[in-house]
C-alpha positions, 0 to 999 in steps of 0.5 A: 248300817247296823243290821241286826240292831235294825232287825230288833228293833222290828222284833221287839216291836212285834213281840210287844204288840202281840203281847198287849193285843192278846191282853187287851183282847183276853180282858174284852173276850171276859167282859163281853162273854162273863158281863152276866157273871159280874167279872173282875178284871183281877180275875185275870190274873188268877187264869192261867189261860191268860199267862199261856197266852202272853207267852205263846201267843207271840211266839205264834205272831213271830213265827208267821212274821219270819216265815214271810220274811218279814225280817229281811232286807230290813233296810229295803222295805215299803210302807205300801207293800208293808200296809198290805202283808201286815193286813194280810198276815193279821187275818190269816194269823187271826184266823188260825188264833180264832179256830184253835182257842175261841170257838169253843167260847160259850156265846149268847148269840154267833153275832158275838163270834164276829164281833170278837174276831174283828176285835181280835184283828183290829188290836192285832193290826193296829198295835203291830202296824203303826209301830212298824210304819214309825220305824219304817218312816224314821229308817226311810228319811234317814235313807232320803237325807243321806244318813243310811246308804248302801254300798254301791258299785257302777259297772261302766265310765262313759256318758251313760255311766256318768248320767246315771250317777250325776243324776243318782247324786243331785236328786233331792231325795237320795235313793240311798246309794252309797257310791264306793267307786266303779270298774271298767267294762272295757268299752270307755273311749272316755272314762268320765267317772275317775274325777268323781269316784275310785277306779276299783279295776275291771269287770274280772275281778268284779266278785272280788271288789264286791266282797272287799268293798262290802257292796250291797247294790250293783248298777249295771250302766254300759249301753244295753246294745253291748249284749255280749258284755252285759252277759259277761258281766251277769255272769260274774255276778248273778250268784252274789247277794247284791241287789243288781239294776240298770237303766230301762230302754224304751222296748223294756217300757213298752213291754211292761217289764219295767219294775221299780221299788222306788218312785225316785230311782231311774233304774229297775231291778232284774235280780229279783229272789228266786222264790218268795220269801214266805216259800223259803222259810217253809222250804228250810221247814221242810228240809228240817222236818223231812230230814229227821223223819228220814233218818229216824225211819232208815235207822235199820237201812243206815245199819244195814248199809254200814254192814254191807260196806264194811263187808264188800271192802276193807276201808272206812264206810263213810266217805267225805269229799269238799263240795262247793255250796251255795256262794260258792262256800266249799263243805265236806259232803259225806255219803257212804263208800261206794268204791274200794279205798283210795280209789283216786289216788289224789287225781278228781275222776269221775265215776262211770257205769262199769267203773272197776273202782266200785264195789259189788255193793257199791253197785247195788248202793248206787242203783237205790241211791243209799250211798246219798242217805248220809246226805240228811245231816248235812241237810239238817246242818244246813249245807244243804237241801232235799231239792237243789242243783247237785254239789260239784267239786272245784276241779270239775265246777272250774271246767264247767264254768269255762265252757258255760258261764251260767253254771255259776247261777246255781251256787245261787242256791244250797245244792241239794240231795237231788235235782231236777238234773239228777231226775232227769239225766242221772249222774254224769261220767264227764264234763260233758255230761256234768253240762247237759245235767247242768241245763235241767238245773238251770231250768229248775232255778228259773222254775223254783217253787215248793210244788216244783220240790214236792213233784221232784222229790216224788220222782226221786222216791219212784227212782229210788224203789224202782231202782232206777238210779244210773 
């Protein structure tokens, strides 16, 4: 599937209906307000408030639209749920529009403000929504005939796995999977599925399968009263950016957990995005913004902390190091150099509180965190954010996750400057500590919100001045 010729297509869409109803609305909002004045329609070609408006206005529309998401899971959207954002966004967007340009308009009655509000979100709701509703239907039915699929995978090969795929494989309408083989769980007595799709191999190797065959949707279908094996299974692939299913039992029914987006699929989904799609947009937003704000303002600190390295040690006075990032994706993380020069000497060692390698300054460094202020570049580059689970390096991630499998569930996220863990328990001086440090992060990812961010990042400035930092 051709995913970014399908993002244009809503992208073009939505641009040119933002166009037209800014031009319709422009022409009605100069004969309803100018009809005394005997106004000429070739009059708007003559006011540069109408050619700003065909080019920002737009612009304003896109803007709202990708900070919801709008354009993700471009193949995966509702007609429903597409009916009620776009009703929502218009009159949202609608508003903002009316305050910042028409208020000011000279009207013979408020009875015309009305009027021209709801004009303006009529045009803007009808003209971008029957376009997306058309291209929705056509990319839907193509799904339903089993022209578009998704690559998927079924982790089981008994009974329960092939009723899932029998049943998946002779609907009249396809859910849109796109069966490309399964893995054994290691619990087949009779392995039913090898006549019908490729063995991929075992659950262990299951990351790998999944990016060599490019899957997009996982369906977990052994027997739910395996706990042991379906918490093996989820940690090999809950930090995986694939939509991940199974089949409800009964007690999921009672407890109105059962979830679907599909009135057609026998399976939910309980892999659901950490945070809205409207909440990730702005928290990339925030990221940007606080970052170049913080280095502009700790122009003199970063001086000052350069001077002091150079001055405490012989060395350079930045270090880099290779930190796994999100998915697992290795970067370099840059601070400055809080210990003397080749303080390793090629053997990972964790740092601790009377650590002989640090400097004098270093020390100083680490109390108010300026050795962690280089880290807004790698922010700004998008490695990583101002709040996430703290960057570790293979050697240490590689212990931590043999002894806590659900470690892997934080490289969900970009690592981030600070963390909860780092508020709360500091920096650790072992493995050990590395796993209760863990536990508040984790507690952070089932917990992620921008309020969650704001309050995390209020904690830290406290740490910061007070000098706190361990």
């Amino acid at each position: 599937m051709n995913k970014k010729l399908q993002v244009a297509k809503y992208v073009v869409s939505d641009f040119l209906s933002a166009l037209i109803a800014w031009s319709l609305f422009f022409i009605y909002r100069k004969i309803s307000v100018d009809v005394q004045f005997k106004f000429h329609l070739s009059e708007i070609f003559h006011d540069p408030n109408f050619f700003l408006g065909i080019v920002f206005i737009p612009l304003f529309w896109m803007f709202l639209y990708i900070l919801v998401g709008n354009y993700r899971k471009i193949y995966r959207r509702s007609r429903l749920k597409e009916l009620g954002q776009t009703i929502m966004i218009t009159f949202l967007g609608s508003i903002v529009i009316f305050f910042a340009l028409i208020l000011d308009d000279i009207i013979v009655s408020y009875k015309s403000y009305y009027i021209l509000f709801m004009v303006l979100v009529g045009l803007q709701f009808v003209l971008t929504y029957i376009p997306r509703l058309i291209i929705t239907t056509i990319t839907n039915n193509k799904i339903h005939n089993r022209n578009l699929g998704f690559n998927t995978l079924i982790i089981g090969c008994n009974g329960h796995a092939f009723a899932i795929y029998n049943e998946l494989e002779n609907q009249p309408q396809s859910t849109g999977n796109k069966f490309v083989g399964f893995v054994d769980a290691g619990l087949c007595k009779h392995n039913l599925l090898e006549a019908y799709l490729p063995h991929l191999g075992a659950f262990k190797d299951l990351k790998k399968i999944i990016i060599d065959n490019k899957i997009e949707e996982v369906i977990i279908a052994i027997e739910r009263s395996e706990k042991d094996a379906i918490e093996r299974i989820f940690a090999e692939i809950e930090d995986s950016d694939v939509v991940i299913k199974i089949s409800p039992i009964m007690q999921d029914i009672l407890m109105g957990v059962v979830k679907t987006s599909s009135i057609f699929s026998p399976l939910i989904e309980i892999a659901p995005d950490i945070m809205p799609a409207w909440q990730q947009s702005l928290k990339r937003l925030m990221d940007i913004v606080i970052s170049i704000i913080a280095m502009i303002i700790l122009i003199p600190v970063y001086l000052g902390t350069a001077i002091g390295v150079l001055a405490s040690s012989r060395g350079p006075v930045f270090y880099t190091q290779v930190r796994m990032g999100s998915h697992g994706k290795s970067f370099r993380m840059i601070k400055f150099r809080s210990m003397f020069q080749d303080a390793e000497n090629g053997t990972p060692m964790l740092s601790s509180k009377d650590d002989p390698r640090i400097t004098r300054f270093g020390k100083i460094m680490r109390q108010y965190r300026l050795d962690e202020i280089p880290q807004f570049f790698s922010v700004l580059k998008g490695d990583m954010s101002l709040v996430g689970p703290r960057p570790e390096r293979q050697f240490f991630s590689d212990q931590i996750i043999s002894r806590m499998p659900h470690f892997r569930l934080l490289m969900k996220v970009k690592p981030g400057i600070t963390s909860w863990g780092q508020v709360k328990f500091g920096y650790a001086e072992n493995v050990d500590q590395m796993i209760e440090r863990a536990k508040f992060d984790l507690i952070y990812l089932e917990n992620m919100s921008i309020a969650m961010d704001v309050k995390i990042l209020i904690y830290t400035v406290l740490i910061v001045i007070q000098g706190r930092g361990k």
